[in-house]
C-alpha positions as CSV (number, residue, x, y, z in Angstrom):
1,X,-16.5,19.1,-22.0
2,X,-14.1,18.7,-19.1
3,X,-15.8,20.0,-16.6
4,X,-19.1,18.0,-17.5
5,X,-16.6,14.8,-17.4
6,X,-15.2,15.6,-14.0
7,X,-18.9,16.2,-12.3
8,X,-20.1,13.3,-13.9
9,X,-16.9,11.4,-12.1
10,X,-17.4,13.0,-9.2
11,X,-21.0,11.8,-9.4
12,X,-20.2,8.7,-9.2
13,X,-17.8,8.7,-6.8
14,X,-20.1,10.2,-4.2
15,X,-23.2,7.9,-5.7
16,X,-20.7,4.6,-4.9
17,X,-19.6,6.0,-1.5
18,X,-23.7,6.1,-1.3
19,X,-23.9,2.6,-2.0
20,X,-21.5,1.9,0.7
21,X,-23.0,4.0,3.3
22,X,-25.8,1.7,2.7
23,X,-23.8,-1.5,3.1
24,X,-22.3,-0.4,6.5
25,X,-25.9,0.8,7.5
26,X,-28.7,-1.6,6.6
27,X,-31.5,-0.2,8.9
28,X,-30.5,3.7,7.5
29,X,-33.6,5.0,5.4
30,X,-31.5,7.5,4.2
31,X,-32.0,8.4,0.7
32,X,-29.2,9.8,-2.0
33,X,-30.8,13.3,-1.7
34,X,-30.2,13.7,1.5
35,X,-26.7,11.9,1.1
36,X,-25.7,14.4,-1.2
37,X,-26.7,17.2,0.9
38,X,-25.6,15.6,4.4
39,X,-22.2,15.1,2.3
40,X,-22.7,18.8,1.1
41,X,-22.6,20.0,5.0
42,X,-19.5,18.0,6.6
43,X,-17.5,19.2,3.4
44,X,-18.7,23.0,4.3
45,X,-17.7,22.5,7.7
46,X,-15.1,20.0,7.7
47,X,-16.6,18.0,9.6
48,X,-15.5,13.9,9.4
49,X,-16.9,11.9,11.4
50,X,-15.2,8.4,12.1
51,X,-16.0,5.0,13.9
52,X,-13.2,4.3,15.2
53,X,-13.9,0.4,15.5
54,X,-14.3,0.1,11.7
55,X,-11.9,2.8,10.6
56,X,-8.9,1.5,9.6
57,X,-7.1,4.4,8.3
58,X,-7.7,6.0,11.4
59,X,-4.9,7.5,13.8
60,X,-4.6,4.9,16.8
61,X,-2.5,6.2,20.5
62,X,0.3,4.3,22.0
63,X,3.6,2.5,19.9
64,X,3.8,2.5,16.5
65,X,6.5,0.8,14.4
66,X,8.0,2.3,11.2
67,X,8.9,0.6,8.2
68,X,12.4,1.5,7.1
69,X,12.8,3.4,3.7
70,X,14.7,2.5,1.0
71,X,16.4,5.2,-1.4
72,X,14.8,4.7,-4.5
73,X,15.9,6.0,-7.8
74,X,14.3,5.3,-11.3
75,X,16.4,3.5,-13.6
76,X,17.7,6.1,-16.3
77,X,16.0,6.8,-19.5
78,X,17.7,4.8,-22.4
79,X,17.4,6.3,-26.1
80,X,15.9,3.1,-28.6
81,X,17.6,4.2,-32.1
């Protein structure tokens, strides 16, 4: 039963990054067959293609600024009695 549960999650993972293919595309004519399968080939590959004008988690050149880090430690565990 797991493993039907995770395909159908991962179904509809891939269907809604369908639906958003469409969004950033309107004149595609692309169907979810062939998303599935064009999906099916970068992943066999590893082959991503970006747009780097909309792709905000892309890797930009020149100065970058770090945020400084905090030591963080979680508050310990207390015993309820």
């Amino acid at each position: 039963m797991a493993k039907k549960s995770a395909f159908w999650l991962l179904n509809c993972e891939l269907f809604n990054s369908f639906r958003i293919y469409q969004k950033l595309n309107p004149t595609s004519q692309m169907i979810y067959k062939e998303f599935l399968l064009q999906v099916a080939k970068d992943w066999d590959t590893d082959k991503v293609e970006t747009n780097s004008d909309t792709d905000t988690d892309a890797a930009h050149t020149g100065t970058s600024s770090h945020t400084p880090r905090v030591a963080h430690e979680d508050p310990p565990w207390e015993t309820f009695g």
